[in-house]
SEKE-997585 format. One record per atom (N, C-alpha, C, O): residue in one letter; x, y, z. Coordinates in steps of 0.2 Angstrom, whole numbers, plus 5000, padded with zeros to 4 digits. Example, Ala and Ser with C-alpha at 12.3 -4.5 7.8 and 13.67 -1.06 7.14 Angstrom:
REM SEKE-997585
A506649725039 A506249785039 A506649845039 A507149835042 S506449895035 S506849955036 S506450005039 S506750065040 
REM end
This chain:
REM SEKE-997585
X520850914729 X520350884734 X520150814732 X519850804726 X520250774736 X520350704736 X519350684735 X519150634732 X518850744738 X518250724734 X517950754729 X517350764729 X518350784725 X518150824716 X518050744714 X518350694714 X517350774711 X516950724707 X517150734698 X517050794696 X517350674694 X517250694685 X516750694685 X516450644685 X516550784682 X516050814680 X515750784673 X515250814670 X516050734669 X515750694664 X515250634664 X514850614660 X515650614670 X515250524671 X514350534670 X514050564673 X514050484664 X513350484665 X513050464671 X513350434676 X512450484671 X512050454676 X511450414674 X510950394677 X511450394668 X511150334664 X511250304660 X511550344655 X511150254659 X511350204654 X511950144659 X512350144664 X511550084654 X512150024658 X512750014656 X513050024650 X513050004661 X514049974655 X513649914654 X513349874658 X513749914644 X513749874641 X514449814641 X514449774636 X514849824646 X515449754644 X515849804650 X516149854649 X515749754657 X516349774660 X517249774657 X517649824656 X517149714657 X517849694653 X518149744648 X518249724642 X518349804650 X518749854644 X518249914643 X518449954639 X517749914647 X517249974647 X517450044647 X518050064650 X517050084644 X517550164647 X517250174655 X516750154657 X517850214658 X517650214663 X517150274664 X516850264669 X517050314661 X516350354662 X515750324664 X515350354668 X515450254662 X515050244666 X514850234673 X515150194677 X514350264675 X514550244684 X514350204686 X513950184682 X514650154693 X514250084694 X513850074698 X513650104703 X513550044696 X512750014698 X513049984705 X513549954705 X512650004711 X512649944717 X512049944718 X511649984716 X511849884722 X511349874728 X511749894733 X512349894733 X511349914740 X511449914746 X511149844748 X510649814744 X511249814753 X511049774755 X510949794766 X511449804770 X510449774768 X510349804773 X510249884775 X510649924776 X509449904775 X509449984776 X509350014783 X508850054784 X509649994787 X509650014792 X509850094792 X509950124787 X509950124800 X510250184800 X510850214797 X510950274797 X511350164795 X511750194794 X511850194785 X512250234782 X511550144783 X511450144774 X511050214774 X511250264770 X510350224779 X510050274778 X510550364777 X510450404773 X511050364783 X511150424784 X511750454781 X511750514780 X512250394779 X512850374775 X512850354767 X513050394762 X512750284769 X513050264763 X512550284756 X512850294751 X511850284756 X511450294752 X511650364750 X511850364745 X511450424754 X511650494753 X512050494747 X512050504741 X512650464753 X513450484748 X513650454742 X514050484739 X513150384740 X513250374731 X512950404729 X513150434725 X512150434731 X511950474726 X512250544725 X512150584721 X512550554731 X513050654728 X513450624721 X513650664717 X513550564721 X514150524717 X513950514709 X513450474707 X514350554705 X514250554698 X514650494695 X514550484689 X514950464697 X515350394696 X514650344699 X514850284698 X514350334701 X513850284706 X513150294705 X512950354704 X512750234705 X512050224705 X511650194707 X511450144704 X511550224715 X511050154718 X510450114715 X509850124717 X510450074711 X509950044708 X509450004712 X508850004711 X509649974719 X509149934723 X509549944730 X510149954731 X508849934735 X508949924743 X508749864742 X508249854738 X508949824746 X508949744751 X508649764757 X508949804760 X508049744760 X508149724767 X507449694768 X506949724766 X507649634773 X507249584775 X506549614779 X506049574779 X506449674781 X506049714783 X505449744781 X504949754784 X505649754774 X505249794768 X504649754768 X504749694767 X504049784769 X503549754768 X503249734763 X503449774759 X502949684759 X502549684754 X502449714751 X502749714745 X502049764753 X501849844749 X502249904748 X502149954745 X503049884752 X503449904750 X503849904743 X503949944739 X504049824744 X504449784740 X503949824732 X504249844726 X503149814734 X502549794726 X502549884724 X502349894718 X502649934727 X502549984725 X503350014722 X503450074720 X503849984721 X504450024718 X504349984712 X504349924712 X504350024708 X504150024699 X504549984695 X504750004690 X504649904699 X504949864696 X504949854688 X505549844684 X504449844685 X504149834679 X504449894674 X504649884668 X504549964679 X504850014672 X505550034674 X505850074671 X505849994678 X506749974677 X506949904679 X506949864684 X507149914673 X507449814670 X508249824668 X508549874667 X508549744668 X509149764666 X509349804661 X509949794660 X509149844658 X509449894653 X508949934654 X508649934649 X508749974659 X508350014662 X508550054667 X508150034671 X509050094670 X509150104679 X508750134679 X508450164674 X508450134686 X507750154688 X507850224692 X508350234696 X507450264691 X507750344695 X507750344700 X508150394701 X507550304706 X507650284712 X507650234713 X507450194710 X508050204718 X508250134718 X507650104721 X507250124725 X507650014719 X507049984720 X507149954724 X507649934725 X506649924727 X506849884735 X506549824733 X506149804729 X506849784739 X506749694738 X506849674744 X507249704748 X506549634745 X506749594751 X507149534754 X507149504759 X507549524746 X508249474745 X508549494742 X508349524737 X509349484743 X509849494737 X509649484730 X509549524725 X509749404732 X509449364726 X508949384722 X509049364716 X508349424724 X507949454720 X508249514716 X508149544710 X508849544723 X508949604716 X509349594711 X509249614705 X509749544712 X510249534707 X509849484701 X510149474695 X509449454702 X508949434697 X508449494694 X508349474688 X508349524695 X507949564694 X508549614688 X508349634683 X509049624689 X509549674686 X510049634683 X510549664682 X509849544681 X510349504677 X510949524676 X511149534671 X511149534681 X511849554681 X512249594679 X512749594677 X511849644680 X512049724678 X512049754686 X511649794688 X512449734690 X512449764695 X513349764696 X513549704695 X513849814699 X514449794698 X514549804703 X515149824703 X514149814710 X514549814719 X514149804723 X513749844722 X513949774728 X513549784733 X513649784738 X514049734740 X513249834743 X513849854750 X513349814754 X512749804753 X513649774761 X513549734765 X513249794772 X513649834775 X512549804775 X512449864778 X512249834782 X511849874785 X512249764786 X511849724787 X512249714796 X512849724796 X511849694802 X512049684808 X512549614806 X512449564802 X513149644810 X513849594810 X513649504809 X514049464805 X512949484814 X512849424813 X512649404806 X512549344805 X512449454801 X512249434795 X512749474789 X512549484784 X513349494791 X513649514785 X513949454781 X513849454775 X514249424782 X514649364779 X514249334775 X514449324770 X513649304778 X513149274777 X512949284770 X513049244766 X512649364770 X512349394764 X513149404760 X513049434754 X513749394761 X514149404757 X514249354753 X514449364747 X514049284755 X514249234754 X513649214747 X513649184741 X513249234751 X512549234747 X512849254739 X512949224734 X512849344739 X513049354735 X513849334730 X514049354724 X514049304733 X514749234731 X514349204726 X514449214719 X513949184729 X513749104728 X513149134723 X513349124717 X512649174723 X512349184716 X512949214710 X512949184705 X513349254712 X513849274705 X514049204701 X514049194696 X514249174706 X514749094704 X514249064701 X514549034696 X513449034701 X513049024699 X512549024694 X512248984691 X512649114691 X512349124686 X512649124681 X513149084681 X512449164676 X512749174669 X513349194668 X513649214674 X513649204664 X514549194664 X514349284664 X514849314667 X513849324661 X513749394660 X513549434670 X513849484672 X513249394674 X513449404681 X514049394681 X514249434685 X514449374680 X514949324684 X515549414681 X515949444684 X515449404678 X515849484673 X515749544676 X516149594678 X514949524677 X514849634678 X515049654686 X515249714687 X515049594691 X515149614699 X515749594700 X515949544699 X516149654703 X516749674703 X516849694709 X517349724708 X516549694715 X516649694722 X516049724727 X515649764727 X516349674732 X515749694734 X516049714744 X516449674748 X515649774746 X516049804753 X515749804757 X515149834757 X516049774763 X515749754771 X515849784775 X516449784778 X515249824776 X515149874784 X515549854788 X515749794787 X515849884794 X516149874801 X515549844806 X515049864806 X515749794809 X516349754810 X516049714802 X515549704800 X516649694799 X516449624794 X516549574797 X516949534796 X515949554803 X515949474802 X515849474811 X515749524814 X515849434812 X516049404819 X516549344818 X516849324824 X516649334815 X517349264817 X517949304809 X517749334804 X518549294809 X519049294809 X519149244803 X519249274797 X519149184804 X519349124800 X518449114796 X518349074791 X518049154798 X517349154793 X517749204786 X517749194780 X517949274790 X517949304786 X518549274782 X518349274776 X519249244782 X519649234775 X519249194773 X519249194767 X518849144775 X518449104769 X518249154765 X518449134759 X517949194764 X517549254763 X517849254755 X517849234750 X518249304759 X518949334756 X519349304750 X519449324745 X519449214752 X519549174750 X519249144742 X519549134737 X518449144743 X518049124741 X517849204736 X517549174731 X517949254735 X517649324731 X518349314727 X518349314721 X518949294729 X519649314725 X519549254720 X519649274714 X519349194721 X519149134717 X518749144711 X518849124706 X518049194713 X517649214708 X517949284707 X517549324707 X518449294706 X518749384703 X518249424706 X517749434703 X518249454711 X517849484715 X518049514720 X517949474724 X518349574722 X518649604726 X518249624731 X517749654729 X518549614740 X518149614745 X518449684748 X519049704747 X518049734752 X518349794754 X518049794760 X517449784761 X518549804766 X518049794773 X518149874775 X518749894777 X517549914776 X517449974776 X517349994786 X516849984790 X517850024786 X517750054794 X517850144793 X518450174793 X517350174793 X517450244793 X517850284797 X518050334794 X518050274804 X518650294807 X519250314802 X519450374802 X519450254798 X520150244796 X519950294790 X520350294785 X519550334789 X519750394782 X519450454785 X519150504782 X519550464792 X519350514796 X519450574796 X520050574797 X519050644795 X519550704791 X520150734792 X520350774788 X520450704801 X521150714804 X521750664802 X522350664804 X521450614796 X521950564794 X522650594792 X523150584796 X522650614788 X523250654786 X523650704789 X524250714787 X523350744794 X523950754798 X524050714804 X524450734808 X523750664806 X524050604810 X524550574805 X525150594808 X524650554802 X524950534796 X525650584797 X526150564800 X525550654794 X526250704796 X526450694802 X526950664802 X526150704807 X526350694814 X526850634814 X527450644814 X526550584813 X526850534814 X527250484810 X527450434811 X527250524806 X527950474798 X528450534796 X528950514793 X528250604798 X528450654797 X528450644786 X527950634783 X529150634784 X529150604778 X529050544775 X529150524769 X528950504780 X528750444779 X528350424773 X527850444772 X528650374769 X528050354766 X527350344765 X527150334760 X526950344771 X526350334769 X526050404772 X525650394776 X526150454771 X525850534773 X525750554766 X526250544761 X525250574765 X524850594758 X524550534755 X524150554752 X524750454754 X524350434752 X523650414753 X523250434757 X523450364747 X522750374750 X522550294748 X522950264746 X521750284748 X521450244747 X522050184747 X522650184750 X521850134742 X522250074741 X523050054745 X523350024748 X523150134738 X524050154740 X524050154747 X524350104750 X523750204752 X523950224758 X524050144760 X524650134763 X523650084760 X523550044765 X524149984764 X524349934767 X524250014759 X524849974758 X525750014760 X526249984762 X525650064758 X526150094762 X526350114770 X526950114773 X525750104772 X525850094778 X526250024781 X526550024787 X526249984778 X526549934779 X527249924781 X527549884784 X527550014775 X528049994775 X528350064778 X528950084778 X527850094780 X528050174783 X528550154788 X528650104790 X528750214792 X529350214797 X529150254802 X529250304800 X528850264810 X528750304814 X529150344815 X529650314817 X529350434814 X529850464818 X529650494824 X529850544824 X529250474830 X529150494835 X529050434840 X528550404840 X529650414845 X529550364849 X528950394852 X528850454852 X528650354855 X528050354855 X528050314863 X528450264864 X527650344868 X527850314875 X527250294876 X527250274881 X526650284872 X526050264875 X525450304868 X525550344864 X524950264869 X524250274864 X523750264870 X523650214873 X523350334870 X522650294876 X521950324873 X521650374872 X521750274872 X520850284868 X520550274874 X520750244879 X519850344874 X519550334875 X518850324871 X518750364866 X518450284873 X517850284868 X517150274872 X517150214875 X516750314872 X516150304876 X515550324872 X515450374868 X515050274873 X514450324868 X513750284875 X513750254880 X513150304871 X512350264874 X512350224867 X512550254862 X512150174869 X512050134865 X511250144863 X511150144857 X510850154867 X510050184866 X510150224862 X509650224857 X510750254862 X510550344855 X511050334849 X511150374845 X511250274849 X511750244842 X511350174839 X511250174833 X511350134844 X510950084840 X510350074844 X510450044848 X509550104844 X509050104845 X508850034845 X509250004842 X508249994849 X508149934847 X508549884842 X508349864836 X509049874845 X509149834842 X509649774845 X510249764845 X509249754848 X509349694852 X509949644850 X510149604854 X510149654846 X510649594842 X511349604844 X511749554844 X511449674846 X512049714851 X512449644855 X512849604855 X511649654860 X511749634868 X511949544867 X511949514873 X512049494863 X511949454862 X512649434858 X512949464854 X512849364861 X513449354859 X513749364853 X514349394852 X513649354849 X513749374841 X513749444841 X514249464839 X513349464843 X513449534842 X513949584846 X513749644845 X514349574849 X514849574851 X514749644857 X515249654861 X514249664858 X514249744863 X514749764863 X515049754858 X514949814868 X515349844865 X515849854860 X515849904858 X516249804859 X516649774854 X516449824848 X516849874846 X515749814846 X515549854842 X515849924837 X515949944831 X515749954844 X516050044842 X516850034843 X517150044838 X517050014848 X517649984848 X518049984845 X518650004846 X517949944838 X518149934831 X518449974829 X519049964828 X518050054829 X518250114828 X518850154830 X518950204827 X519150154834 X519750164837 X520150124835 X520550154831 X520350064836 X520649994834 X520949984829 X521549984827 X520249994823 X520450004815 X520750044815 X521250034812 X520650124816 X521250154815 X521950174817 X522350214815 X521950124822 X522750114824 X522950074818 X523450084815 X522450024817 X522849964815 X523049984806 X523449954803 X522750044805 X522850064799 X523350104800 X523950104797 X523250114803 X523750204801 X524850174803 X525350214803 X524750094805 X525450074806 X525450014802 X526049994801 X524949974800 X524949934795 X524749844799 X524849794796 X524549844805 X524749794811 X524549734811 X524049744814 X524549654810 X524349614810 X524549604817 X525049634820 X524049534819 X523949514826 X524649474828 X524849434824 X524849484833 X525349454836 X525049394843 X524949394849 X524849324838 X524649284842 X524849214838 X524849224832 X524849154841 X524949104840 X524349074834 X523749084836 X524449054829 X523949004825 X523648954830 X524048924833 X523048954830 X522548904834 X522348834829 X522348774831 X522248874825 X521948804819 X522448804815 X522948844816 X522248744810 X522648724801 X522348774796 X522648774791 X521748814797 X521648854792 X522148934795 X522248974791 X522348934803 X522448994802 X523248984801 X523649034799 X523548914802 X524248894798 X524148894793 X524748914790 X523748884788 X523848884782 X523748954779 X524248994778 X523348974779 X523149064780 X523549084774 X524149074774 X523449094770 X523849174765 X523749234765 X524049284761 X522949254770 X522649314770 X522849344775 X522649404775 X523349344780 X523549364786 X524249354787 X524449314791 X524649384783 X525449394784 X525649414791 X525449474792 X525849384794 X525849394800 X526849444800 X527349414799 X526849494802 X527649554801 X527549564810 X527149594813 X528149524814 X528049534820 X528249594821 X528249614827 X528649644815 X528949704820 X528249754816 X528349824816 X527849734814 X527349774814 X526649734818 X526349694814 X526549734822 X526049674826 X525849734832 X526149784833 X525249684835 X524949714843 X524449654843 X524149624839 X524449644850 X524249614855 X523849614860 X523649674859 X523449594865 X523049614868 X523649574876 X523949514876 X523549624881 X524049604887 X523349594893 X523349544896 X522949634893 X522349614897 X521949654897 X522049704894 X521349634900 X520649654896 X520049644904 X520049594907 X519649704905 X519249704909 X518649714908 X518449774907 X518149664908 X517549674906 X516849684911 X516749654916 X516349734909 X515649734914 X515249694907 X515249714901 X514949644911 X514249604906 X513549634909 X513549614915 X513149664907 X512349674910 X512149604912 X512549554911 X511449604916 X511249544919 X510949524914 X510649464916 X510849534909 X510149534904 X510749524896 X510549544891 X511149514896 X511549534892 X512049484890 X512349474896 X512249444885 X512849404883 X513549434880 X514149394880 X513549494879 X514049534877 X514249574882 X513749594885 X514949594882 X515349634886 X514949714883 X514949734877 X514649754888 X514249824888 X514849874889 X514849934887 X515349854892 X516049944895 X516649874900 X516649814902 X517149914899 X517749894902 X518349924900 X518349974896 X518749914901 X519449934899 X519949884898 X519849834902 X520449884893 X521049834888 X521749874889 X521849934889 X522149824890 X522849834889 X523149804882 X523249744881 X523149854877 X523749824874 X524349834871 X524549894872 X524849804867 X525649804867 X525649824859 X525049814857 X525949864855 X526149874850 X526649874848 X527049904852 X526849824842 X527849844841 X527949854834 X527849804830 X528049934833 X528149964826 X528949984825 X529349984830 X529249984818 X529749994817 X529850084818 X529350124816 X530450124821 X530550184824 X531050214819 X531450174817 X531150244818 X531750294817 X531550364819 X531050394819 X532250394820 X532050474824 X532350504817 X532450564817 X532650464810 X532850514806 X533650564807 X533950604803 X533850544814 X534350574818 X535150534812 X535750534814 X534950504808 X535550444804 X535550394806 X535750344803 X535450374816 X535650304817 X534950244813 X534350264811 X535250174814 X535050124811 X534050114814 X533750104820 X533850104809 X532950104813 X532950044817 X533349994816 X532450044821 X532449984826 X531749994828 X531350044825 X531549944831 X530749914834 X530649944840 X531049944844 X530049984840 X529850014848 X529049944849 X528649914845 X529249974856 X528749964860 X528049994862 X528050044866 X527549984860 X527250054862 X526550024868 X526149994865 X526450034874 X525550004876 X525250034873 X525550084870 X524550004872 X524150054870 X523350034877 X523249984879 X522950104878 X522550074884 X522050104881 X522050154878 X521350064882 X520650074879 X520250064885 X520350024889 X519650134886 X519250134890 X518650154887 X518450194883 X518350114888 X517850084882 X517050074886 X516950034890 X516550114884 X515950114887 X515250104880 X515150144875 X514950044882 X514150064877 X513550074879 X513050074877 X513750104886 X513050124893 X513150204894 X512650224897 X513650254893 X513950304895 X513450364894 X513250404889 X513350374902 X512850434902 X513250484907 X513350474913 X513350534904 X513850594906 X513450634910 X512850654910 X513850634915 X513650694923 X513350754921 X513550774915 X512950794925 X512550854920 X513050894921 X512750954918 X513650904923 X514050974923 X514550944919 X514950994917 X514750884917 X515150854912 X515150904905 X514650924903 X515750924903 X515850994897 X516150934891 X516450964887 X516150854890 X516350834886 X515850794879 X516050774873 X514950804885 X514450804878 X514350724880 X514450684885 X513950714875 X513550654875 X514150574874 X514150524877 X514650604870 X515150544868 X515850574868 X516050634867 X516050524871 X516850554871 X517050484865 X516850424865 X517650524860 X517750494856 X518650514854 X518850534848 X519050504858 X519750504860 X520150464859 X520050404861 X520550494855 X521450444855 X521950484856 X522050534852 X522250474861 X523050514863 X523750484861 X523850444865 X524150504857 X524750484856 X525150524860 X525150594860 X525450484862 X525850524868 X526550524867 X526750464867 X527050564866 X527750574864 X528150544868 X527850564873 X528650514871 X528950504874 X529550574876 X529550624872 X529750584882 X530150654884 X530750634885 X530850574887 X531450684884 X531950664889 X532150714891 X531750764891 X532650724894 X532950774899 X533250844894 X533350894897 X533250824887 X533450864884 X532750914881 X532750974879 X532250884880 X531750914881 X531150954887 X530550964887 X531550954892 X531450984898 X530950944900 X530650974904 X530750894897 X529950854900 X529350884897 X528750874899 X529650924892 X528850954889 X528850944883 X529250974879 X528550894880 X528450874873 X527550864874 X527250834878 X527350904866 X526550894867 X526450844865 X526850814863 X525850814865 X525650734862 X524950774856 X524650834857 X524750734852 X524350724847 X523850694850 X523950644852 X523250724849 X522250724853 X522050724847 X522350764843 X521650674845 X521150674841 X520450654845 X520250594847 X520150714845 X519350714845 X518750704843 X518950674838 X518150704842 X517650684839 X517650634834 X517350634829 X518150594837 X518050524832 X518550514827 X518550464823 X519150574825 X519450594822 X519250634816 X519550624810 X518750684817 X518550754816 X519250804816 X519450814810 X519450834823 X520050874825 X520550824828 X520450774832 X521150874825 X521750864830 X522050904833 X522050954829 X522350914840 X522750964843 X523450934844 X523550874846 X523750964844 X524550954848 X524551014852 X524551074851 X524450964860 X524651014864 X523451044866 X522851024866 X523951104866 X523151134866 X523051164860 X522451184858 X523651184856 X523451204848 X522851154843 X522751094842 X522451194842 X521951134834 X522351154828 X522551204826 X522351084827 X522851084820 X522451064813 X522551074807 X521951054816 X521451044809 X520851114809 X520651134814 X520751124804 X520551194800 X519551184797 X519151214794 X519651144798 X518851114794 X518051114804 X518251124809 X517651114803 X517451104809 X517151024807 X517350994803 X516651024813 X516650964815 X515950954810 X515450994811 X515950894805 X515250924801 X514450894806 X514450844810 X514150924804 X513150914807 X513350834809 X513250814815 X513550784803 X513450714803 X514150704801 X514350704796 X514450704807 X515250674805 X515450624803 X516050604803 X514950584800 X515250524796 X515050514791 X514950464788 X514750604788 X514550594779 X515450614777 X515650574772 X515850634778 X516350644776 X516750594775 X517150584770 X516850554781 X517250494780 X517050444778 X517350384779 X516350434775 X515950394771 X516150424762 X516150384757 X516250494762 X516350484755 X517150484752 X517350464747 X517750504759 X518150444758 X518250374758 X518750344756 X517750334761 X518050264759 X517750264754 X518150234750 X517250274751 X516750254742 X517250294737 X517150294731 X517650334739 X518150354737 X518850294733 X518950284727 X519150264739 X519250194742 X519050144738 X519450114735 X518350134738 X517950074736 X517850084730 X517750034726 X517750134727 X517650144719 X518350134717 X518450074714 X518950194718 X519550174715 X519750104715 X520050084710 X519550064719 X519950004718 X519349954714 X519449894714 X518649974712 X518349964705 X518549984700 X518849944696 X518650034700 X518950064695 X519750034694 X519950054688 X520150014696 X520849964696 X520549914693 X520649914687 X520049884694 X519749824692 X519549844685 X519349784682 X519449904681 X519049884675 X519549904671 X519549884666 X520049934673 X520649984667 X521249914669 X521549894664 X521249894674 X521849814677 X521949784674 X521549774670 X522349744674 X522449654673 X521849624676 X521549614681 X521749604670 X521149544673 X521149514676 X520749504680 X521849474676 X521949424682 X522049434691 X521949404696 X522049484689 X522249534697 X521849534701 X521349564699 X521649504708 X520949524711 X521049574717 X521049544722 X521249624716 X521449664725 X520849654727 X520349644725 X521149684736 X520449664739 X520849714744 X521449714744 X520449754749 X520849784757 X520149744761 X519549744761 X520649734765 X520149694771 X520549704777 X521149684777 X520349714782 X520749704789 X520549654794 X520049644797 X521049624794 X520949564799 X520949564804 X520649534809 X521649644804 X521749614813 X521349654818 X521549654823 X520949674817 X520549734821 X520149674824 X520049664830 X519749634817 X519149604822 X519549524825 X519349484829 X520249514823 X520449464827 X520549474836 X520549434841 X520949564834 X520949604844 X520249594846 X520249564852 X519649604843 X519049614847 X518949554849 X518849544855 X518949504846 X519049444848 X519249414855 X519049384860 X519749424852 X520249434857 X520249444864 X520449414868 X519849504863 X519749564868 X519149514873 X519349504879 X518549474870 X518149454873 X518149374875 X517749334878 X518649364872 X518749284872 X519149274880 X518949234884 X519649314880 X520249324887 X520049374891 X520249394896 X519349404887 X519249474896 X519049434902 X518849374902 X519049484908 X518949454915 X518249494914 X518249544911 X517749474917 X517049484916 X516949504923 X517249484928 X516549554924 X516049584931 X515549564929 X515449574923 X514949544932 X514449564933 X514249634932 X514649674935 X513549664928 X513349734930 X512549724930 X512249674931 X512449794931 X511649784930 X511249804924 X511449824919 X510349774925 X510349774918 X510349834914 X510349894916 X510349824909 X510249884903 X509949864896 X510149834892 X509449904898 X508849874891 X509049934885 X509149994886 X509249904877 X509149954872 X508650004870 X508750044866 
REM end
């Protein structure tokens, strides 16, 4: 069971010397950003975590009397504090814990994730050579970033100071991952891998199922996902685009896909972050968008796009490149009719098989539901687990699963080494998506 925890790791005391440390000690992070999803998620799931230690919350919110009543004074760098201490800057926490801090996760709205990445770049690069040792990566919430050529600076700039970047999208470790994966690699190599391995295998896996089509559906209320919070509707903030991510990222994972588009600038020709493999690539073919009156981001619409993955049927002849559409219907206003039996959010991907004459026209396709919770082939359910209370504590503690393992490569590794998983091309399609959509008009819609 990929989440059995080592029943030995302390839960106090600091690693005294990254560099060659036992790995029993657990890592210290900050959160930065505590919004709802640090709250419901990520915080939870480090502390079930006997390898992990939240030492500090970040967020610009915290009041004064917030920040003044967490017991700074009785946990200092060689102190972790039994609950984590809050601050109202990076900068203070990592000052505060002199560099005894070895991750901190990015939980911050899209217009400010890079930002506070950059932040924390730039203090590890500037203090003491003992920072500069102990932080060993640090992981950016979905979407990472709003621009593309921000984030490989990013990327760019953590591998320069040894510091490994992980762009975390909870879709792609979703508890139907793995028989997605069988279904469609059959023995391919990347069925059963995981964390790191997986994303590199996929790279090189092989589809045994021609595949005649991919169709996401994805709808939610934006009112009942992001409450107040105005930064959605505004161009940075991408509207729908948003949730979006999450379907996108896990196609883009689960076949390995860089963007199939022309370089625009000299940084994305120069680029070494973005290997561009056209027989694993997708595209964006056309894009339909509604904008509220009141609103600078696209709220709902529908996307065409192209997929072109390497096939074999395993049949012995030689593997060749399919073709695959893939179509997106995509809503952040979605308020379901009262006899509607599909619930508050519909959260759909259909891989559709291709049929021939020899198959009487009946081949079932692979449904993944609830976000990728279950899967069915056909109308069979092929996953065995239910759908849990908060469907994104599970695939929060596989990606920290994920994000630790590839800390952990870093403390047992070659020094010289910096892995990093990041995906580009997800947030380069949404881009994409909003740069070349055709716009409607809609009406307004307040969060």
């Amino acid at each position: 069971d990929h989440r059995q925890r080592p029943s030995k790791m302390k839960k106090s005391g600091l690693d005294p010397d990254i560099a060659g440390s036992n790995t029993e000690f657990p890592f210290h992070i900050i959160i930065v950003g505590y919004g709802e999803i640090a709250r419901l998620a990520h915080l939870p799931v480090l502390q079930s975590r006997s390898d992990s230690l939240v030492v500090g919350l970040v967020d610009a919110a915290f009041t004064e009397e917030e920040v003044a009543s967490s017991n700074h004074a009785a946990a200092g760098p060689q102190t972790p504090p039994s609950t984590p201490l809050k601050f109202a800057a990076v900068s203070d926490a990592l000052s505060h814990f002199r560099g005894n801090v070895h991750a901190v996760s990015v939980c911050t709205p899209k217009t400010a994730t890079l930002s506070v990445a950059r932040d924390v770049l730039r203090i590890a690069a500037s203090s003491s050579d003992e920072t500069k040792t102990k932080l060993l990566g640090v992981l950016l919430e979905k979407p990472p970033g709003d621009d593309v050529e921000e984030l490989e600076r990013t990327v760019r700039c953590g591998r320069a100071r040894g510091i490994s970047m992980f762009t975390a999208c909870h879709t792609t470790a979703c508890p139907a991952r793995k028989v997605v994966d069988a279904w469609l690699f059959a023995d391919a190599a990347a069925t059963g891998a995981e964390g790191r391995d997986r994303e590199e295998k996929a790279k090189s896996a092989i589809c045994r199922r021609r595949l005649e089509s991919i169709r996401i559906v994805w709808k939610e209320n934006a009112r009942k996902w992001h409450p107040d919070q105005a930064w959605l509707s505004k161009e940075r903030g991408g509207g729908v685009t948003d949730m979006l991510f999450n379907p996108i990222s896990l196609i883009v994972s689960l076949f390995g896909l860089s963007i199939s588009s022309s370089p625009t600038t000299d940084l994305e020709r120069n680029a070494s972050e973005r290997a561009i493999d056209q027989k694993r690539a997708i595209r964006l073919v056309k894009a339909d968008l509604v904008r509220p009156c009141n609103w600078e981001a696209p709220i709902s619409g529908s996307a065409e796009l192209l997929m072109t993955v390497p096939f074999d049927d395993g049949a012995g002849g030689a593997s060749e490149t399919m073709e695959v559409p893939i179509s997106a219907d995509f809503a952040s206003d979605y308020a379901p009719p009262p006899d509607d039996c599909d619930g508050e959010e519909i959260w759909t991907i259909e891989f559709v098989e291709s049929v021939s004459k020899s198959d009487g026209g009946n081949r079932p396709s692979l449904m993944l539901t609830d976000g990728g919770a279950q899967a069915y082939v056909g109308t069979r359910k092929v996953t065995t687990e239910p759908t849990a209370e908060y469907p994104l504590r599970p695939e929060y503690e596989a990606l920290y699963d994920q994000f630790l393992d590839l800390l952990r490569s870093r403390r047992s590794g070659n020094a010289g080494e910096v892995p990093s998983i990041v995906d580009f091309t997800t947030l380069a399609v949404l881009k994409e998506i909003v740069r070349v959509g055709k716009y409607t008009a809609g009406p307004r819609f307040e969060i």
